[in-house]
C-alpha positions as a Markdown table, in Angstrom:
| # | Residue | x | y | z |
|---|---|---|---|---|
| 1 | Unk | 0.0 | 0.0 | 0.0 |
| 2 | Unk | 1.4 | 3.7 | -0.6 |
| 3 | Unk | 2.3 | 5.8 | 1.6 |
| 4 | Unk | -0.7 | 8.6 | 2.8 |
| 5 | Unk | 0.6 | 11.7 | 1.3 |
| 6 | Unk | -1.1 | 15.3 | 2.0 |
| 7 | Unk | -1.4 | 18.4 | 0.0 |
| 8 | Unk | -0.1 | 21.6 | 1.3 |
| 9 | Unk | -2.4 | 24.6 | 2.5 |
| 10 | Unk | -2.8 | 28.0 | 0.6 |
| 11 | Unk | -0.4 | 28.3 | -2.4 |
| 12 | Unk | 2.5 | 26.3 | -2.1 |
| 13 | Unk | 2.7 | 23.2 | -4.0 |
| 14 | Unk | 3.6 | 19.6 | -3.2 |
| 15 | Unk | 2.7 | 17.1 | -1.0 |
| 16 | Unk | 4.3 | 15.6 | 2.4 |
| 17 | Unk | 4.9 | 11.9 | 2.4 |
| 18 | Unk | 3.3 | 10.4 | 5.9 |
| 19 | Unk | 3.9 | 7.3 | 7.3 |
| 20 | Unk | 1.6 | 4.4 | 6.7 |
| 21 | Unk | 2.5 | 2.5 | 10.0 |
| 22 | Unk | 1.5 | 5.7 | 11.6 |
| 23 | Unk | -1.2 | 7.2 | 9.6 |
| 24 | Unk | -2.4 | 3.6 | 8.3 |
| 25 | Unk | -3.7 | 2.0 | 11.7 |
| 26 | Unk | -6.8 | 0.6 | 12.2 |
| 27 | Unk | -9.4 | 2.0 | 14.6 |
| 28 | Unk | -10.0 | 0.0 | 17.9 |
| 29 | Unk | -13.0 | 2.2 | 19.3 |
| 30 | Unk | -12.5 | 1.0 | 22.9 |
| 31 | Unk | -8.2 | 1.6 | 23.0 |
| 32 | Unk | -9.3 | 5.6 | 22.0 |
| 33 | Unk | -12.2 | 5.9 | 24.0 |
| 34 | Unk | -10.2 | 4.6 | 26.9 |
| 35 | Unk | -7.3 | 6.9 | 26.0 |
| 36 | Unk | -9.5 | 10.1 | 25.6 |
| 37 | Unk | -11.1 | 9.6 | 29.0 |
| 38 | Unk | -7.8 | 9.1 | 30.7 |
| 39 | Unk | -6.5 | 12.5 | 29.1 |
| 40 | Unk | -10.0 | 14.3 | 29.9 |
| 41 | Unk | -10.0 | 13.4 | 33.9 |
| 42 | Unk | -6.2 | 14.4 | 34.2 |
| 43 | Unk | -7.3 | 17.9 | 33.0 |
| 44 | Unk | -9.8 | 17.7 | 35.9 |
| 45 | Unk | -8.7 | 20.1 | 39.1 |
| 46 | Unk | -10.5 | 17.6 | 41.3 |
| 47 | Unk | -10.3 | 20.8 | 44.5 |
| 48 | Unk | -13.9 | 20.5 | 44.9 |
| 49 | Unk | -14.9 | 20.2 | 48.5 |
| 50 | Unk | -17.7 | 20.6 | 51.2 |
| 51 | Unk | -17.1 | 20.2 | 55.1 |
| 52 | Unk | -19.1 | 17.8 | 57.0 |
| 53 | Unk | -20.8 | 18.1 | 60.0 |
| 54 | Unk | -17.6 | 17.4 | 61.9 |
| 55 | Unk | -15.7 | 20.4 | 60.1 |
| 56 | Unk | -18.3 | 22.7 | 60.4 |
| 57 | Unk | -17.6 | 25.4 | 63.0 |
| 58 | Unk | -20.7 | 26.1 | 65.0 |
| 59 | Unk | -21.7 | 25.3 | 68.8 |
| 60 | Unk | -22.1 | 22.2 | 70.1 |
| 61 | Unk | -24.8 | 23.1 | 72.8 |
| 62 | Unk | -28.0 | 22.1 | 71.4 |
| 63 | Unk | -30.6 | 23.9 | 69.4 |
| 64 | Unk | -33.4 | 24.0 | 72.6 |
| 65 | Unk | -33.8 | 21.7 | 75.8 |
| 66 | Unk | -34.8 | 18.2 | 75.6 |
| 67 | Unk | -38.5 | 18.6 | 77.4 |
| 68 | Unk | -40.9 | 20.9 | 77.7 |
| 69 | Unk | -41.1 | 22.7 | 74.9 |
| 70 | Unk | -43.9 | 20.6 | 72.8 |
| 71 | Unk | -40.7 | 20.6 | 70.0 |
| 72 | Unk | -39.0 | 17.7 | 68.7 |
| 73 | Unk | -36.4 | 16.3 | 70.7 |
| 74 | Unk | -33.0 | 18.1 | 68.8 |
| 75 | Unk | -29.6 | 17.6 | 69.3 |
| 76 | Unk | -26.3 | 19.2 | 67.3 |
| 77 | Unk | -26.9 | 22.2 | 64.8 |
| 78 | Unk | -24.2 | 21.0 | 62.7 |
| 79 | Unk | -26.3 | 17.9 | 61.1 |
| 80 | Unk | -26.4 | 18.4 | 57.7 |
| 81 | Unk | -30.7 | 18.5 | 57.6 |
| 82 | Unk | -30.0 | 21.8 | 59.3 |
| 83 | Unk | -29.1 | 25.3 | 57.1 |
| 84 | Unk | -25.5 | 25.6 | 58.0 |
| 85 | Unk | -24.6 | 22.2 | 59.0 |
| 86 | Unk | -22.4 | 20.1 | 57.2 |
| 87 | Unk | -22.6 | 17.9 | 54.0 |
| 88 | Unk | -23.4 | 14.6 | 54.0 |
| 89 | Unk | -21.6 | 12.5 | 51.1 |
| 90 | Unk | -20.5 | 16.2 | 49.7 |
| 91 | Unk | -17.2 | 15.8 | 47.4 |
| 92 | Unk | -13.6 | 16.0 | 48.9 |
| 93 | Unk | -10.3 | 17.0 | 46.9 |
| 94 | Unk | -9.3 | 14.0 | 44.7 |
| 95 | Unk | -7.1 | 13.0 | 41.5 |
| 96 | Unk | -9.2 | 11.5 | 38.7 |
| 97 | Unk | -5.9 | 10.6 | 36.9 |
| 98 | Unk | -6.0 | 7.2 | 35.4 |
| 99 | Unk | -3.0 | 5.3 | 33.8 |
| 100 | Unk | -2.9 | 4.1 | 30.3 |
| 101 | Unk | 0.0 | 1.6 | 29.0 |
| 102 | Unk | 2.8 | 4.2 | 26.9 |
| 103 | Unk | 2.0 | 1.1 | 24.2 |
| 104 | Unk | -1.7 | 1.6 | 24.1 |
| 105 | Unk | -1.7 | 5.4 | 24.1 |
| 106 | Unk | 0.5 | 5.2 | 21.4 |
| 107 | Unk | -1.7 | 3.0 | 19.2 |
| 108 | Unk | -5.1 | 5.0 | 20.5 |
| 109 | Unk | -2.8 | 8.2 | 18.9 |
| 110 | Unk | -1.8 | 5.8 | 15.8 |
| 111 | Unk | -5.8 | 5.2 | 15.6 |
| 112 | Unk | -6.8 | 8.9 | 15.9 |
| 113 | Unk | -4.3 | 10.3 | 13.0 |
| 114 | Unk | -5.5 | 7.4 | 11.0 |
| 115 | Unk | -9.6 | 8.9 | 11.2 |
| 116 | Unk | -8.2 | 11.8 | 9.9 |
| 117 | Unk | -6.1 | 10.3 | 7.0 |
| 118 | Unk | -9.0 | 8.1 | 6.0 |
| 119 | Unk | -11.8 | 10.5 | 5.3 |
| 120 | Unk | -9.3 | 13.3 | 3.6 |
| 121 | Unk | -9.2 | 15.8 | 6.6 |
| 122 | Unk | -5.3 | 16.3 | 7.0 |
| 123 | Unk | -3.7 | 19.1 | 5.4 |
| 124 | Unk | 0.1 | 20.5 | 5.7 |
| 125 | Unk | 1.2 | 23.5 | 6.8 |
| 126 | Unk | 3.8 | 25.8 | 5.5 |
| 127 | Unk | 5.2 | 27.5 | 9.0 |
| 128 | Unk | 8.1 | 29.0 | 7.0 |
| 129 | Unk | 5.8 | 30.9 | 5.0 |
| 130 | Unk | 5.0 | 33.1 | 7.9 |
| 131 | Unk | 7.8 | 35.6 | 8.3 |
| 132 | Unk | 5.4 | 38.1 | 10.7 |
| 133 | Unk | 2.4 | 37.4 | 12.4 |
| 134 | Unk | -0.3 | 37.5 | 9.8 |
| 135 | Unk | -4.2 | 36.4 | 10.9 |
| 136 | Unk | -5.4 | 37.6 | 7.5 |
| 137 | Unk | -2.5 | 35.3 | 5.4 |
| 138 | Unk | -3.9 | 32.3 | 8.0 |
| 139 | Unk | -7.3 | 32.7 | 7.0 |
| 140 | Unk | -6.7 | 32.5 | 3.1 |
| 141 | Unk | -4.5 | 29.5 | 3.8 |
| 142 | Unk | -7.3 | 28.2 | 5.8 |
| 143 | Unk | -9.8 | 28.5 | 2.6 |
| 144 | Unk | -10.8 | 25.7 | 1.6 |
| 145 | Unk | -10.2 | 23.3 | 4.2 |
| 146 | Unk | -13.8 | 23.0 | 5.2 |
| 147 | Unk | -16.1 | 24.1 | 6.9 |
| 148 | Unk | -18.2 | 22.7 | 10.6 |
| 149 | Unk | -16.6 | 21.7 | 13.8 |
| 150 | Unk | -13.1 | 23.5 | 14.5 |
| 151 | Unk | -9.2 | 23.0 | 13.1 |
| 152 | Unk | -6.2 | 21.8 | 15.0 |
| 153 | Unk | -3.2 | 23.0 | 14.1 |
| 154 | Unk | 0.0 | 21.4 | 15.2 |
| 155 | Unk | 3.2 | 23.4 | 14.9 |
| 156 | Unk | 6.6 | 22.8 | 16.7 |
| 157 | Unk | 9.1 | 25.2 | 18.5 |
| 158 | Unk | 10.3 | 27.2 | 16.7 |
| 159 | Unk | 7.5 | 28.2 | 14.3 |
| 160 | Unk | 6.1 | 30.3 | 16.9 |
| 161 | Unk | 5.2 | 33.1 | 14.0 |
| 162 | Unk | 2.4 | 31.1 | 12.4 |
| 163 | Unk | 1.3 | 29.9 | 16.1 |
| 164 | Unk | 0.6 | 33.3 | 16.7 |
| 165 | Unk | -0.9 | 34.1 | 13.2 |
| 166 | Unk | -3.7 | 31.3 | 13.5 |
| 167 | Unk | -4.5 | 31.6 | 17.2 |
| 168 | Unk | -6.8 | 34.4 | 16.4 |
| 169 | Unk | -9.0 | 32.7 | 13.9 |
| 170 | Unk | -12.2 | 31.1 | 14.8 |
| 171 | Unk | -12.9 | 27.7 | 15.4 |
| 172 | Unk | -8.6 | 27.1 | 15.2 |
| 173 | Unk | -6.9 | 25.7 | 17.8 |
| 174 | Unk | -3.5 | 25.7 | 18.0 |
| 175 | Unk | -0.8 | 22.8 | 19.7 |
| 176 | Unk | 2.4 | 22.0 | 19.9 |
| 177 | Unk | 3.3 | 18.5 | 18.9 |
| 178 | Unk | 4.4 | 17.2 | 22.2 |
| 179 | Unk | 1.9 | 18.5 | 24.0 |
| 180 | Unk | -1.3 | 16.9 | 21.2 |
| 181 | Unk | -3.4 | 14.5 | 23.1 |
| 182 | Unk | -5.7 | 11.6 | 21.7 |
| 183 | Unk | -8.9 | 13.6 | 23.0 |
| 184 | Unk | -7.3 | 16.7 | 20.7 |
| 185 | Unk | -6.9 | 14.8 | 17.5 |
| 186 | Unk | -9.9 | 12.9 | 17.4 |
| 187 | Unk | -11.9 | 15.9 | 18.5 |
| 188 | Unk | -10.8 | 17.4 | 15.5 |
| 189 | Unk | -12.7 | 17.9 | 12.7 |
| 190 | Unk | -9.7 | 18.8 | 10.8 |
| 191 | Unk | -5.9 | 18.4 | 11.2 |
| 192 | Unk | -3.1 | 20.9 | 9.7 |
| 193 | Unk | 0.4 | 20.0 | 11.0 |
| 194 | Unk | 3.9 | 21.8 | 9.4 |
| 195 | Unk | 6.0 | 19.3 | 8.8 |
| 196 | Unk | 8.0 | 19.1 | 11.0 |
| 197 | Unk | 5.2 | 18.6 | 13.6 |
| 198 | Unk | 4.2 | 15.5 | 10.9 |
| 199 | Unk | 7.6 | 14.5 | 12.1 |
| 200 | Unk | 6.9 | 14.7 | 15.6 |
| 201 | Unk | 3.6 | 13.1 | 15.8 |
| 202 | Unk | 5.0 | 10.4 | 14.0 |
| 203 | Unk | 7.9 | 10.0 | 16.5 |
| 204 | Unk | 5.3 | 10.2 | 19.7 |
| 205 | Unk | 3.2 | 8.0 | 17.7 |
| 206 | Unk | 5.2 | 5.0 | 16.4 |
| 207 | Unk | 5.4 | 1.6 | 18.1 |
| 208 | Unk | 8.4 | 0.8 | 20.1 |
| 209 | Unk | 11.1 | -0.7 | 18.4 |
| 210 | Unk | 11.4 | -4.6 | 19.5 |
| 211 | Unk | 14.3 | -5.4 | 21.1 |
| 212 | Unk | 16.2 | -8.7 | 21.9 |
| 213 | Unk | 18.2 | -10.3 | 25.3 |
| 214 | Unk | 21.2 | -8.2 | 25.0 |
| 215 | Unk | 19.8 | -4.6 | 24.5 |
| 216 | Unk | 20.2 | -5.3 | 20.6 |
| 217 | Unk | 17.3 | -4.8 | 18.1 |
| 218 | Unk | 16.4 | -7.6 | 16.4 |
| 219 | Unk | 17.1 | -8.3 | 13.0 |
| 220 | Unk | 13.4 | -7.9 | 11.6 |
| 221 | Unk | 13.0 | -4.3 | 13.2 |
| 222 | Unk | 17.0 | -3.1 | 12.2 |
């Protein structure tokens, strides 16, 4: 099978060659939806909290005597039925981070690049092209690329000029290639990555290399 190739954006001309055991993987719904929650809850603050009625600072003398007052018998103030007592079962700071395998994130990423290849919806970008930050020269490269849902664009260091010259446009959102996430990708209704953040992704992306006893690789994977 060749190898996914993908047009540039605006004017330039050519196409950049991907990898097909990157951008050629098949989708395994589970593996991403996995990967996409783990990424979502370790974005999570988890400081929500609430005292409980042993927290709460109020008096422990209670509310009226025990007889004679044709009341219910009541005891502390700080019981959470009351207004001002504590909470009952009420949230307490927490992590909601979950681990996933460095193998299976990898393969959830492969999965995700590969939606994207499949139905047409990566583009490349030419960073080099930018030599001042220019919103109006992103949005005619932008033309074209479709419309519904919003675009990531992946850039690395270094190419900080078109960062700041797409940040400003609507529904564009921009990354740098180390710090892309399953849950960004196949969020995405459209990809546009310079190459050299193709490079990148491809490198966070790929499967490890096998390796034999010794520390050598094998002869298969050399």
């Amino acid at each position: 099978m060749a190898a996914p190739q993908v047009h540039y954006l605006g004017e330039k001309t050519g196409k950049v060659e991907l990898a097909e055991a990157v951008f050629g993987e098949s989708f395994h719904e589970p593996l991403v939806h996995r990967a996409v929650m783990a990424e979502l809850n370790a974005r999570r603050r988890g400081t929500a909290s609430t005292l409980t009625r042993g927290q709460v600072a109020m008096t422990g003398a209670k509310a009226w005597r025990q007889k004679g007052t044709g009341r219910a018998r009541a005891g502390a103030l700080s019981t959470p039925q009351r207004r001002g007592g504590g909470v009952a079962f009420g949230p307490s700071p927490r992590g909601y981070t979950v681990k996933v395998n460095r193998k299976e994130r990898r393969r959830a990423l492969r999965a995700a690049l590969s939606v994207h290849s499949e139905r047409g919806s990566l583009a490349a970008l030419d960073a080099e092209a930018f030599s001042a930050p220019s919103t109006r020269q992103a949005a005619e490269a932008m033309e074209g690329f479709g419309s519904g849902g919003h675009t990531l664009v992946v850039l690395v260091d270094g190419e900080e000029t078109a960062a700041l010259s797409f940040r400003n446009l609507p529904s564009v959102r921009v990354r740098r290639a180390r710090d892309v996430g399953v849950a960004d990708v196949i969020g995405a209704a459209r990809l546009a990555a310079s190459p050299r953040a193709f490079e990148e992704l491809t490198r966070l992306a790929a499967a490890p290399t096998p390796r034999v006893a010794g520390g050598e690789q094998s002869e298969e994977s050399a």
